[in-house]
Every structure is written in C-alpha cells, then in structure tokens.
N, C-alpha and C positions, 0 to 999 in steps of 0.2 A: 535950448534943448540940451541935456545930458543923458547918457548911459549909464546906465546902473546894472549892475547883477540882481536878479530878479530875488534873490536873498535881501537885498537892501529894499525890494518894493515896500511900500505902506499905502496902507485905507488911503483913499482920497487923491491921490497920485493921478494924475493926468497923461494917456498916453500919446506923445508928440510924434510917433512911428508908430502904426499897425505893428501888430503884436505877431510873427508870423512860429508858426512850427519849423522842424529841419528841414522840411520840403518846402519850404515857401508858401505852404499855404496859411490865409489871412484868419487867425483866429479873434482880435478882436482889431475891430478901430482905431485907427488917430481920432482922440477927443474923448476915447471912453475912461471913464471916472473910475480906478480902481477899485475893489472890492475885497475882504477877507477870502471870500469864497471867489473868485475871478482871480486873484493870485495861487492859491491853493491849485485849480484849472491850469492855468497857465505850466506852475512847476509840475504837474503832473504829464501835460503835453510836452515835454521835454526844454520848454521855454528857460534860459542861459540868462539873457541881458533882454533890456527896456532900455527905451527914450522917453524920458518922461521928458514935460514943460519944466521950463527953470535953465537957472543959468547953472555950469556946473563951475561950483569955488575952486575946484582946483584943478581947472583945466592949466594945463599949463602952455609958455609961448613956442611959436615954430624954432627961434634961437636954442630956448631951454631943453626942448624936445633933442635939437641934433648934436648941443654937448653932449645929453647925457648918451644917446647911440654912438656917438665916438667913445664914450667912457665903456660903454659894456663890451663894443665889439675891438678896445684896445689889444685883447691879449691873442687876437685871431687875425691881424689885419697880414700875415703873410698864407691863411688860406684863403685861396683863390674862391673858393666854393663859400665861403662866408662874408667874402667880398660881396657876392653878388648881393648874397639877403641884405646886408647892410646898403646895399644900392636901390635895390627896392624899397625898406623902409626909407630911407630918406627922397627917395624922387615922392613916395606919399606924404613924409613929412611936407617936402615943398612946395608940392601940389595943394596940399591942408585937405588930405581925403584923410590924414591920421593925424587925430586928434591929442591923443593919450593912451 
C-alpha cells in the first residue's frame, strides 16, 4: 500500500484505503478501480491523499526516517515546545504508524 496526493491519482489505480471525505465519511471503497471521473469526485469532495495497492519506491527505513528528524529539528533542540513535536514524531516513527 502507498499514499499519494490525489494530484498524483491515475485511471486504473486501485484504492487500498476507503476513500473517506474531512468528516470521515466513506466516499468510495477499498478495492474500487479508479476512474477519470471518480477522481475528478473525489478532488472535488475535498479528497487530499489515497492508498492505492502497490508498494511505495521510496518509502524510506525507520533509521533513515529519524536521521533526517534529528537533521530538521537540529537548529531547535533548546526549545522545549519543539522538543515535544519532535518526541511525538519519533515515538510514531518507532511505533511505524509514520511512514514518510
């Protein structure tokens, strides 16, 4: 399964996640076959990202993931309050709920 911004959807694209609006409600199926017009719907119900089938090429590893957050949150690690975010993404990094 991968994540894509619904910019990047194409014809034929397989959805691996229910397709849901900002309210959580279910606009189309896991397993539905996308469509020119089914995408067109989609970005008009305000739909952001998809899970399509497929493996994503440039997922990267949970290691690679927490260099590079030690690399962005380098020039902040004396505030406190940006400690935290960076605590949170990384208990998600190491959990593996955050992928990329």
């Amino acid at each position: 399964m991968r994540r894509i911004a619904i910019t990047q959807a194409e014809v034929n694209l397989v959805l691996a996640k229910a397709a849901e609006d900002e309210t959580g409600r279910v606009l189309c199926a896991e397993g539905t076959v996308l469509s020119a017009n089914l995408i067109r719907l989609l970005t008009n119900r305000g739909v952001v990202t998809l899970y399509v089938e497929g493996e994503d090429e440039q997922a990267k590893s949970p290691e690679q993931l927490l260099r590079e957050l030690d690399e962005r949150f380098s020039l902040v690690e004396t505030d406190p309050l940006m400690e935290q975010v960076k605590a949170l993404f990384r208990r998600r990094i190491v959990e593996g709920t955050l992928t990329h």
